[in-house]
C-alpha positions, 0 to 999 in steps of 0.5 A: 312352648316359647321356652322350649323352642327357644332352648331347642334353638339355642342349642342348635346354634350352639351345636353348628358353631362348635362344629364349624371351629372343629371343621376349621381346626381340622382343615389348619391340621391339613394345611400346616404352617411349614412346606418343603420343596424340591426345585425340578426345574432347577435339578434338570438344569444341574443345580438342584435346590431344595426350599423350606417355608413358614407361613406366617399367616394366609398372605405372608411367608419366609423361607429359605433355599439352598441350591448346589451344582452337579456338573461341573461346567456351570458357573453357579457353586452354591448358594443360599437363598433367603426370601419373604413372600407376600400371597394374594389368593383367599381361597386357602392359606398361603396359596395363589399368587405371590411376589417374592423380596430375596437375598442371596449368597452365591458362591460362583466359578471365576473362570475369566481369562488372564492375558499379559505379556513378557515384555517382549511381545509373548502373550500368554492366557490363563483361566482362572480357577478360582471361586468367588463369592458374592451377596446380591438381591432380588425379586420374583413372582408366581403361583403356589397351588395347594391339594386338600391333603397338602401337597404343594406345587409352585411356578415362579420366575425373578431375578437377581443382582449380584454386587461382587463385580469379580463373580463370573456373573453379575446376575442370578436367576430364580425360577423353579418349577417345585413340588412339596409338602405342607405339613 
């Protein structure tokens, strides 16, 4: 009777830890390690910005994100954002609080005003045209909330340097309001 109870209890214990690896396996599948975004904040402002993302494990990530002006009175051309994110929530991978380390590559309008003079006491301006690129970093925060399907949404706000002192701007924000996928 020892024996048979024995093996009876070995075999259900067999049987709930499979099925606890074929449950973790199936909640990977889920979460994925590679989300896309797209940037609403960014798009109402002009300069929509669409992001990939490859979780590396439940607390890091790297990604990269691309942004283009629409309108044409925006000093901000385009730009290519890279970044690494660390994730400090424990319920699901790569999700929750973060804080962000980002570069970027920013293409900007220089659109400064040029005064001299002929030497006879004509003065005359000139608006640039011109477009200038510059190389800055930065950091940022926020919150990354995930569904059980692998949708995505993220609130986040930082800010950047830009080294170019010719650029129309010495700095460069990093806020969004996103939604995406996980996959």
């Amino acid at each position: 009777m020892k024996k048979t109870l024995l093996t009876l209890c070995l075999a259900a214990v067999t049987a709930f830890s499979f099925a606890q690896e074929n449950a973790k396996e199936s909640e990977e599948k889920v979460t994925g390690k590679n989300e896309i975004r797209f940037n609403l904040l960014n798009t109402i402002i002009g300069i929509p910005e669409i992001s990939y993302e490859r979780m590396f494990n439940d607390n890091t990530g790297a990604g990269i994100s691309v942004l283009a002006r629409i309108y044409d009175d925006l000093d901000y051309n385009f730009g290519v954002i890279p970044y690494y994110r660390i994730y400090f929530g424990n319920a699901k991978r790569a999700s929750g609080f973060f804080i962000e380390a980002n570069a970027a590559f920013m293409q900007l309008d220089d659109d400064k005003y040029y005064i001299w003079t002929d030497g006879k006491g004509n003065w005359s301006s000139v608006p640039s045209d011109k477009t200038v690129s510059s190389f800055g970093i930065g950091a940022a925060a926020g919150g990354k909330f995930l569904t059980k399907s692998g949708f995505v949404g993220e609130a986040y706000f930082g800010l950047g340097r830009l080294f170019n002192k010719n650029a129309g701007s010495e700095a460069y924000p990093r806020i969004g309001i996103t939604i995406g996928k996980r996959f």
